[in-house]
N, C-alpha and C positions, 0 to 999 in steps of 0.2 A: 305856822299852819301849813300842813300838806296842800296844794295843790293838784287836783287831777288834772289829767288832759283830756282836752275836747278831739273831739272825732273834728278832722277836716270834711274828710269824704269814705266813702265802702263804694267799694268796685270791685264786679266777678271777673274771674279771669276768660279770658276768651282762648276759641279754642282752636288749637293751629298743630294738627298733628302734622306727625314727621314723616312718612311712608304710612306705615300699619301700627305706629307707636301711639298712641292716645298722648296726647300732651295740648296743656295748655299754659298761655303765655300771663301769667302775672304781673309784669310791669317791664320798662324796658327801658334805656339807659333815656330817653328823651321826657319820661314820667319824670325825672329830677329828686330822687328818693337818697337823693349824695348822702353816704356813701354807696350807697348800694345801688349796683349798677343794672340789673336784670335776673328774673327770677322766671327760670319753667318749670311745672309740674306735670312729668310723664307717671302717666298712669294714674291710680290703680286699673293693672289688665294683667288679666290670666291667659296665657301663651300655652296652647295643648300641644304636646309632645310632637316633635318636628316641628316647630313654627321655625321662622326667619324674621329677623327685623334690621331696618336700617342700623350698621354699626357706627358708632363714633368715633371711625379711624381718624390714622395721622393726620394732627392738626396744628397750626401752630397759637400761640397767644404771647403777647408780652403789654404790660402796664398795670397789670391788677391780677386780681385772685380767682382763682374757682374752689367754690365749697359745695360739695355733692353730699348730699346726704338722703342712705339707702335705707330708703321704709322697707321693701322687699324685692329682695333678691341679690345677688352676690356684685360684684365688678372688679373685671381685671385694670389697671392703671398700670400703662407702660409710657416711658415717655425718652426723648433724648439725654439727658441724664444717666442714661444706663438703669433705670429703675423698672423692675415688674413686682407689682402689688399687685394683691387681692384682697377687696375688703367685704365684708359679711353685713348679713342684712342686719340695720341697725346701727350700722358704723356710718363713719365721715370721712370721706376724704379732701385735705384740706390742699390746695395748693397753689404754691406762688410762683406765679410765669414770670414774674418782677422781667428781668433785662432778654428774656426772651426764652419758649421752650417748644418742642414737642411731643405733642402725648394723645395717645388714643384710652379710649372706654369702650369696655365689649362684657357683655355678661360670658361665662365659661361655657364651652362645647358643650355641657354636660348638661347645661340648664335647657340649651333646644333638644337636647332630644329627650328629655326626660319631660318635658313643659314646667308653668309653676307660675307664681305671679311675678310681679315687676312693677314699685313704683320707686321713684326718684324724683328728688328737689334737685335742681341747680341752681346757683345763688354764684353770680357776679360781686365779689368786693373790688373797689376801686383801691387807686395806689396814690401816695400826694407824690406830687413831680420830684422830690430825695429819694422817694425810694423805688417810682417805675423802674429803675435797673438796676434793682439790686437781685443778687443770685438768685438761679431758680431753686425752689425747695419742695417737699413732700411730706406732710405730715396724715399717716393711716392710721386710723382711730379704730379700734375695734369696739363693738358694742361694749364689751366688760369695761372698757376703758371711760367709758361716760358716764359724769357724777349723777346719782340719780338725788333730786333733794327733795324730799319730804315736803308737799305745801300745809300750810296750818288747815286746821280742821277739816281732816280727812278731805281735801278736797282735790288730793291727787298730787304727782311730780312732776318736778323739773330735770328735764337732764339738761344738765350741761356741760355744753361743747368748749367756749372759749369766755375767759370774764370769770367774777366771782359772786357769788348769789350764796347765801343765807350759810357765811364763811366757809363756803369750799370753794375751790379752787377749779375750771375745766381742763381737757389735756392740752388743747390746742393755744399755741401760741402765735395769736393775733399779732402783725407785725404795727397796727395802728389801734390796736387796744379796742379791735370788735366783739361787740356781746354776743352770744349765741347761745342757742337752747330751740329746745321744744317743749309744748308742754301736754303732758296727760291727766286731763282735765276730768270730774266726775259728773254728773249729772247734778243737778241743783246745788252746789256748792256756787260760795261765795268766794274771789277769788281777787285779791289787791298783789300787784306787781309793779315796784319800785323802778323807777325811769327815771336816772338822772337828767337832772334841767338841761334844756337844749341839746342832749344829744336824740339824734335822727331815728324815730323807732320802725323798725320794722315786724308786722302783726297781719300771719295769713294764715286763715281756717283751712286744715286739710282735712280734718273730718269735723261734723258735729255741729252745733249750731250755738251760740251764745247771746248775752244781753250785755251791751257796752252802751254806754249814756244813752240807753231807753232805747237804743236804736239792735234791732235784730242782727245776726250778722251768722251769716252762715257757711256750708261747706263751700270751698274756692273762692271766698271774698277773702279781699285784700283792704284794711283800714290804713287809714292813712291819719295819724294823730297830727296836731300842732307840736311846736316843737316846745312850747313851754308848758311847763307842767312838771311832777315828781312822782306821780302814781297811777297807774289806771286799774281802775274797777269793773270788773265783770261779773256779769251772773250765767251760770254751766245751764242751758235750757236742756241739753242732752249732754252725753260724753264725748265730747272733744279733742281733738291734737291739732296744737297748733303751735307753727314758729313764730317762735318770737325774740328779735334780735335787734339792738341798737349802736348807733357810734357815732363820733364826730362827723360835722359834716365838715367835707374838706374845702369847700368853696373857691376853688380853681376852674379853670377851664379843662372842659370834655369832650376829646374829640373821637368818637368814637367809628372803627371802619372795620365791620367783617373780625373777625380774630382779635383785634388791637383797640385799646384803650390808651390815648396821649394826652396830652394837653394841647397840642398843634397840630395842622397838617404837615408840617414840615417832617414833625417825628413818625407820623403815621405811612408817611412814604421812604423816610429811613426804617421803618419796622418791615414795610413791602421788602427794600430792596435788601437789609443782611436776610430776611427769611429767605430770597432767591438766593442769594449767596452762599447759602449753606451752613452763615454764623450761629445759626439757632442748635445745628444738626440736625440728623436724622434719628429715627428707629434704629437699634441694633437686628441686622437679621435672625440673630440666634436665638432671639425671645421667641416665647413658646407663648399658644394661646390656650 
């Protein structure tokens, strides 16, 4: 017999903008949501022609992942690796600061002066202590590039980002086998989604409202299931999109300080001092914005 999971808790995100960015904060590495270490949603905001907004210049990170993913508007991704990408509204940008990196995010010249919207997920994944230093990587996903999967009875798609769902495959390769997707949900459809046993789910409405074991749950909540369980069931009260992603939980120590994700403080003051050192690198000056 299938197993559903029970709702722990629903919690709205609070809201902590950045400057003039709309953003609010989701969960954060002290919520204990292992693997997943924190999650903000900037925007949705519409930017009128000449606007300015705080950039996400040179920064550094090493011991875990950043996965950004672009509801609307563009992003430049440059970083010490010698890497500048651009990726399109729609797409994902996946990447592993593993043993250490630097990298800025800036939407293009073009979008201030023209204006236009702007929203964005950032999604913290953790790293287990084998592989906090392993090489930094870049994986850019462009919207064509995410499987879109058909839910039974017209009740809308999956895309998926990393993992495999109703046998297809995502682009993105997970280096600890994380699930990832969003989902485009229809209004009153019935909708069952497969969660393997004990792995850690993560389930946040970014539009729309739904019914999960009786309990409402709306735009900007974040559910928090049990970890046992094989399926959750919902009902589409409106048209929804929501992420929904799971993985191992890694059950190590987290020590987490500004940029850095370790297991110690000891490593978290060796990430301070090569970042001073210059071990991470820099930006290439020759990159273009």
């Amino acid at each position: 017999m299938t197993i559903e999971r029970r709702i722990q808790s629903v919690r709205s995100a609070s809201r902590q903008d950045i400057g003039n960015l709309y953003t609010r904060a989701v969960f954060s590495v002290s919520d204990e949501l292992d693997p997943f270490l924190l999650l903000a949603h900037h925007g949705p905001q519409t930017f009128p022609p000449g606007s300015s907004m705080p950039e996400f210049g040179p920064h550094p990170h090493r011991g875990f992942e950043t996965v950004t993913f672009l509801l609307a508007g563009d992003s430049i991704h440059q970083d010490s690796e010698g890497r500048e990408v651009i990726t399109h509204a729609g797409g994902v940008q996946w990447m592993t600061a593993g043993s250490g990196v630097v990298h800025s995010e800036k939407s293009p010249n073009d979008f201030w002066s023209r204006g236009g919207e702007l929203e964005v997920l950032q999604l913290w994944v953790n790293l287990p202590s084998q592989l906090k230093m392993t090489a930094p990587r870049l994986e850019n996903i462009q919207p064509n590039d995410i499987v879109a999967v058909p839910l039974p009875n017209n009740a809308g798609e999956l895309n998926l980002i990393s993992g495999r769902f109703g046998g297809k495959t995502g682009p993105a390769d997970s280096l600890t086998g994380v699930f990832a997707s969003t989902l485009s949900l229809t209004a009153r459809a019935l909708v069952s989604l497969p969660t393997p046993a004990r792995r850690r789910v993560l389930f946040y409405v970014i539009k729309g409202r739904l019914t999960v074991a009786d309990k409402s749950v709306n735009e900007g909540d974040l559910v928090r299931f049990e970890d046992e369980g094989e399926i959750i069931e919902l009902t589409v009260d409106e048209d929804a999109f929501v992420l929904f992603a799971h993985g191992d939980v890694i059950g190590e120590p987290v020590v987490a300080q500004g940029p850095f994700v370790m297991n110690t403080e000891a490593e978290i003051k060796q990430a301070y001092a090569d970042f001073r050192s210059g071990t991470f690198g820099r930006l290439s000056r020759g990159m273009t914005s």
